[in-house]
N, C-alpha and C positions, 0 to 999 in steps of 0.2 A: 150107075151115073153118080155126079160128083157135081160140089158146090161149092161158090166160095160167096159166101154173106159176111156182109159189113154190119154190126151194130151202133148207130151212134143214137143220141141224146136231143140235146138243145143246142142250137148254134145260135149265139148269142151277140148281142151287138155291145160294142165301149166295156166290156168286163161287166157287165151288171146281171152276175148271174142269177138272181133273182129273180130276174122278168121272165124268163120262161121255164113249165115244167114245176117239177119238184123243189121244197128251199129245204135246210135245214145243214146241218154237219152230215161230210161224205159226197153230198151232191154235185155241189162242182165240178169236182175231180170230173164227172162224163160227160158235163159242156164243153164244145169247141167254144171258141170265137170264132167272128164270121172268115175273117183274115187265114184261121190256121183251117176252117173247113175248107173253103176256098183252094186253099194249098194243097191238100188230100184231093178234092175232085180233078183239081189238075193233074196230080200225079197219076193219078187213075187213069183220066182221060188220054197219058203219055204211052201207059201200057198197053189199054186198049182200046182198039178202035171200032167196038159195035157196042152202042146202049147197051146198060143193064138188062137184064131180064128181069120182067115178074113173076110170081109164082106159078099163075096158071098156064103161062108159057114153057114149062120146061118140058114139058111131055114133048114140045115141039122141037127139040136140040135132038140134030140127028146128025151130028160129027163128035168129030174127040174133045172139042174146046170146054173147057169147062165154064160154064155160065158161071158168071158174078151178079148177087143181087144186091139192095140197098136197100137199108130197114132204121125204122127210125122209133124208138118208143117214148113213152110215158104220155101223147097227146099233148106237149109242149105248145103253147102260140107262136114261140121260133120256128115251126112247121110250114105256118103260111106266112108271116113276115121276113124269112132270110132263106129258108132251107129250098121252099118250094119257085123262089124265083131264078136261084143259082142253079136249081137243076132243070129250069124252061131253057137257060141259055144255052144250055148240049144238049137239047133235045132227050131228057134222061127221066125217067120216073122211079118212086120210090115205093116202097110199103111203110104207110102211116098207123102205128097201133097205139088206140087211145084207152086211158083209162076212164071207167065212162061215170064214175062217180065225181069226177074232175069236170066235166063237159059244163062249157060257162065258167067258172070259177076264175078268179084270176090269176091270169099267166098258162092259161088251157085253152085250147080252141072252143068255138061254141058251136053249134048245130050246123049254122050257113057256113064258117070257115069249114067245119067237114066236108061241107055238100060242094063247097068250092074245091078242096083238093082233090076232090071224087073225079068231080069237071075237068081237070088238069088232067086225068088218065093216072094219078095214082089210086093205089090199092089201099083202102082202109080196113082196119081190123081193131079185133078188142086186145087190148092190153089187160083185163080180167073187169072185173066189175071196181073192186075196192082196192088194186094195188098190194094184196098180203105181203109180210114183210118174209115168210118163207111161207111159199105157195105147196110147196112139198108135202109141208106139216099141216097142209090145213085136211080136214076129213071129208070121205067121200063127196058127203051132200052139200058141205059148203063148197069143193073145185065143179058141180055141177050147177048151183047156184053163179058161182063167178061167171062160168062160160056162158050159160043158158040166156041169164040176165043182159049179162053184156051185149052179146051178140043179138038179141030182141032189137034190145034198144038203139043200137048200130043200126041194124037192117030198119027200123022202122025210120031214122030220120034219113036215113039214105034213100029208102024206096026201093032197096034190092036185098037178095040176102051174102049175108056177111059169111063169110065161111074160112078165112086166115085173122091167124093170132100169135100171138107172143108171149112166154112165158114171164110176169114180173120177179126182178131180180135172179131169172136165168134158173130159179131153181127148179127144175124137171124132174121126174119121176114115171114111171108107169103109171101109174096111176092119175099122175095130169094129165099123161095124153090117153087116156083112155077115157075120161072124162070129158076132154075136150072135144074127141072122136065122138063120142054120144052125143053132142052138145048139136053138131052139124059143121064142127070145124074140116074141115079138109087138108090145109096146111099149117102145122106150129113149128113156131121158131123159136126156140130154147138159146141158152148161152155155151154151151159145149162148144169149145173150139176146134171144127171137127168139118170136114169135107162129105161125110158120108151122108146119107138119107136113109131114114128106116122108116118102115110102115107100122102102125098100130092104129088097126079098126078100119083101117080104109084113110088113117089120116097119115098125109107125110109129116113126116120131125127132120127137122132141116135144124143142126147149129150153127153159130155165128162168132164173129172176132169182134170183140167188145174196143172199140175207139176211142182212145182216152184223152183228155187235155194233154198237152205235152208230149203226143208221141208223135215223130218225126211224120210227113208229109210220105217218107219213102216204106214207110211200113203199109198202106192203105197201098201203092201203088205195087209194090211188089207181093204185098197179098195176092191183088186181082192178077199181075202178072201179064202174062201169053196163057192160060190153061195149063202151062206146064211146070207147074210150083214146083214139084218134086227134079226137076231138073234142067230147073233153070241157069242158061250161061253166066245169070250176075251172083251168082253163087259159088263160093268154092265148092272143088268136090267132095272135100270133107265135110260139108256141112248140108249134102242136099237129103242125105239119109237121116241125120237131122230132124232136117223142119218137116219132110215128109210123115217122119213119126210124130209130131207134136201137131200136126195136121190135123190128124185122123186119130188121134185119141181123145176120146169124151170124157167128160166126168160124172157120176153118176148122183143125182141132185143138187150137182156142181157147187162143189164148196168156192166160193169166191175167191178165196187169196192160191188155191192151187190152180183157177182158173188164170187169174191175173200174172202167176209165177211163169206158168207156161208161156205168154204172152211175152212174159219180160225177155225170156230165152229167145222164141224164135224171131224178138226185136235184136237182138244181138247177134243173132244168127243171118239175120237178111243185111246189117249193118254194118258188120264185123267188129264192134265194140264187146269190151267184157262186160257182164252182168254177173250183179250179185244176189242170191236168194235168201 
């Protein structure tokens, strides 16, 4: 079986991207504006015509289609102010992964906006405890610390337990998901731009296409497509063996800029524009 997950950020209202999520140099770059999300879920919405799927629903996919999901990290306040009412209006739910040392602080959701987009029929998960800036490198007992932690404190103010996650800044390993396996996670989403699903410990690793400010409306929708990325009509046919291959290849602790390069490709690939590496 096969997946196509979207990763986005903060969706932001007037350019001020400060108000939600993370601040600092680098950051921006993975906030929309509400206008250019907006733009993306329509295109989405052009391609295809049945809600996203959530995680625990995929065991349920029993045709060829390839489900699409919708993931959103860092526990942003853009979550429940822009992100979660845009997607009330097509009847669509997301996966919200918070970072839980964030919870309250400002520009982070607080306990009741969790509980509220719980109520909405989205999926919340932990985004780790503290955010490491390379989660790959941190040592056993702190990625067990990260998940264990997190995922408590999740399940306790939710009243349920928490069992999907996210890896921060995409960096994966064997060793995060086996950690996060132990931890009681069930499904992690890593940043590997990658259609495939592997198992470790009983946990699914699902990668995702990281959504960046400034990329076209028709990269989100021709992501999600018909299910049939690899051969798709809006494609030349020199180019569907391609994206096919940039599809379905991982990276392994995913170095960010061979993450993003690849991206830039199969953005030129779906748009017929040159790019440069």
């Amino acid at each position: 079986m096969r997946v196509i997950c979207l990763l986005y950020h903060d969706v932001i209202e007037e350019s001020d991207w400060n108000s939600s999520g993370f601040t600092g140099p680098g950051t921006a770059k993975y906030k929309l504006s509400r206008r250019e999300f907006e733009a993306h879920v329509e295109s989405i919405a052009k391609m295809r015509h049945e809600p996203p799927k959530l995680a625990r629903e995929l065991t349920t996919v029993i045709d060829d289609t390839v489900p699409f999901l919708l993931t959103f990290d860092d526990g942003g306040e853009s979550a429940i102010r822009a992100v979660a009412g845009i997607l009330k209006e097509l009847g669509w739910s997301g996966h919200f992964f918070v970072t839980v040392d964030q919870i309250g602080k400002k520009g982070f959701l607080n306990p009741e906006q969790i509980r509220s987009l719980r109520r909405e029929g989205h999926v919340i998960g932990s985004h780790s405890f503290s955010h490491p800036m390379r989660m790959s490198r941190c040592s056993e007992g702190e990625l067990v610390n990260q998940w264990t932690s997190s995922v408590k404190i999740l399940s306790e103010i939710l009243n349920e337990q928490v069992d999907t996650a996210s890896v921060p800044g995409g960096y994966y390993s064997n060793r995060v998901g086996e950690t996060a396996a132990r931890a009681g996670i069930r499904v992690l989403f890593n940043s590997e731009p990658t259609t495939a699903i592997h198992n470790v410990l009983g946990c699914r690793v699902l990668g995702r296409y990281n959504i960046s400010r400034g990329m076209p409306p028709g990269v989100s929708g021709d992501l999600e497509g018909n299910g049939s990325i690899g051969t798709s009509r809006n494609l030349p046919r020199h180019s569907q063996g391609g994206l096919t291959s940039l599809l379905d290849t991982g990276c392994c602790e995913n170095d960010e800029v061979i993450c993003e390069s690849r991206l830039a490709v199969l953005i030129s690939i779906l748009t017929g524009s040159s790019c440069r590496l």
